[in-house]
C-alpha positions as CSV (number, residue, x, y, z in Angstrom):
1,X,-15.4,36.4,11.6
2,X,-13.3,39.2,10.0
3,X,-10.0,37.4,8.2
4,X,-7.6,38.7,5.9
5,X,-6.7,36.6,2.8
6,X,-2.4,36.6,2.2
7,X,-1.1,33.4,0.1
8,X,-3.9,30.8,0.2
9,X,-4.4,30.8,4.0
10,X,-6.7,32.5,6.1
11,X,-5.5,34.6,9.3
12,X,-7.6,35.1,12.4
13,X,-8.0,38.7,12.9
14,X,-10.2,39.2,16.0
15,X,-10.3,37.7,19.6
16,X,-13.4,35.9,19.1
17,X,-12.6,34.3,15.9
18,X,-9.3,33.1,17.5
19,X,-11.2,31.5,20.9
20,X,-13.8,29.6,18.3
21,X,-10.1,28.6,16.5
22,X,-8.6,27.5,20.0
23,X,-12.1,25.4,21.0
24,X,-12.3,24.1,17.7
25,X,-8.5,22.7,17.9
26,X,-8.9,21.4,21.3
27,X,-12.0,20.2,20.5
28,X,-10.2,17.8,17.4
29,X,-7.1,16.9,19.9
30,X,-9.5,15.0,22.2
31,X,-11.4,13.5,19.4
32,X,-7.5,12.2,18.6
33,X,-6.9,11.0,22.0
34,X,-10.3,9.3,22.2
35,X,-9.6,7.9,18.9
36,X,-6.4,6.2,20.0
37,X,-8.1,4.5,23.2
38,X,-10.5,3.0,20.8
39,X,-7.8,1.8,18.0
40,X,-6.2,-0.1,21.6
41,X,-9.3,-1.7,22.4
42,X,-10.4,-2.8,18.9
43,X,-6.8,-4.3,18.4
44,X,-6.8,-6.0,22.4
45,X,-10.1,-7.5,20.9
46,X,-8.8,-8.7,17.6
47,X,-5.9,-10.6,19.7
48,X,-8.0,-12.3,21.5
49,X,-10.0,-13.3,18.7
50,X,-6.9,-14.3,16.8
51,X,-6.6,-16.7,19.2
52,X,-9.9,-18.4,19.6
53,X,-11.1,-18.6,16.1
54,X,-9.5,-20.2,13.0
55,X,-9.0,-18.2,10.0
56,X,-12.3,-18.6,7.2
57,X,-14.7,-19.2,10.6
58,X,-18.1,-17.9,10.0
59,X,-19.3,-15.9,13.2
60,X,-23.3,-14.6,12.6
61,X,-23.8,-11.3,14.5
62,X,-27.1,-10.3,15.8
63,X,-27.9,-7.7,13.0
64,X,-28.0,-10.1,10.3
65,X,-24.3,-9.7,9.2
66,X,-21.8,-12.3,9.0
67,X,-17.9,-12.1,10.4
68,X,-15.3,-13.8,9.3
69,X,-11.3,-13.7,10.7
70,X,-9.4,-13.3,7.2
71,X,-5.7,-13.8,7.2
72,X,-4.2,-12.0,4.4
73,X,-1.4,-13.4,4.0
74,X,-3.0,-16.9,3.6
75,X,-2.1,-17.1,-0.2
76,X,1.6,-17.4,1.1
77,X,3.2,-13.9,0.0
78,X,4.9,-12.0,2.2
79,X,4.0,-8.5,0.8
80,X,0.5,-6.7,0.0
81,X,0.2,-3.4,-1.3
82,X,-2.0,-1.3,0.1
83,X,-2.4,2.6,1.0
84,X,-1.9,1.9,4.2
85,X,-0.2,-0.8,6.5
86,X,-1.2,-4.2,6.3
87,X,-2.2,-6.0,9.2
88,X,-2.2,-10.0,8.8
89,X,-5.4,-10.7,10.3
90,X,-8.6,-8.8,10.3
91,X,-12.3,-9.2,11.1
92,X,-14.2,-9.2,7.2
93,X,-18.3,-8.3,7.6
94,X,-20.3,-9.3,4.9
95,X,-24.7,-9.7,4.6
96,X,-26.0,-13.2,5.0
């Protein structure tokens, strides 16, 4: 792949290079789009669950693991600090 090096970036120089580049992106943008249809899904699911199961309730899966539905604001503060947002319920895995 011939490429020219000009201020820390890379630029495609010839045709095929540039089609590999294009496949590569589109490629990724799916990946993205699947990606969200899965994120819906998982989150439908935790509803649900939200709804049938009590916070702390042990759930045993079938590889040996153990669920539980943690709330995490169950200490009674209203702010967590994480990296990223904070949902108030999530599913916690953990080996029996």
């Amino acid at each position: 792949m011939a490429t020219s090096r000009r201020r820390g970036f890379f630029s495609l120089t010839s045709d095929m290079a540039k089609k590999s580049a294009a496949r590569k992106i589109e490629e990724h943008l799916q990946a993205r789009e699947r990606g969200k249809t899965h994120y819906a899904l998982a989150d439908k699911l935790l509803d649900e669950l939200i709804t049938e199961l009590k916070p702390g309730t042990e759930i045993e899966l079938s590889d040996g693991r153990v669920a539980r539905l943690v709330d995490n604001f169950a200490d009674g503060k209203n702010k967590h600090f994480k990296p990223t947002g904070v949902a108030r319920f999530e599913i916690g895995l953990s080996r029996k």
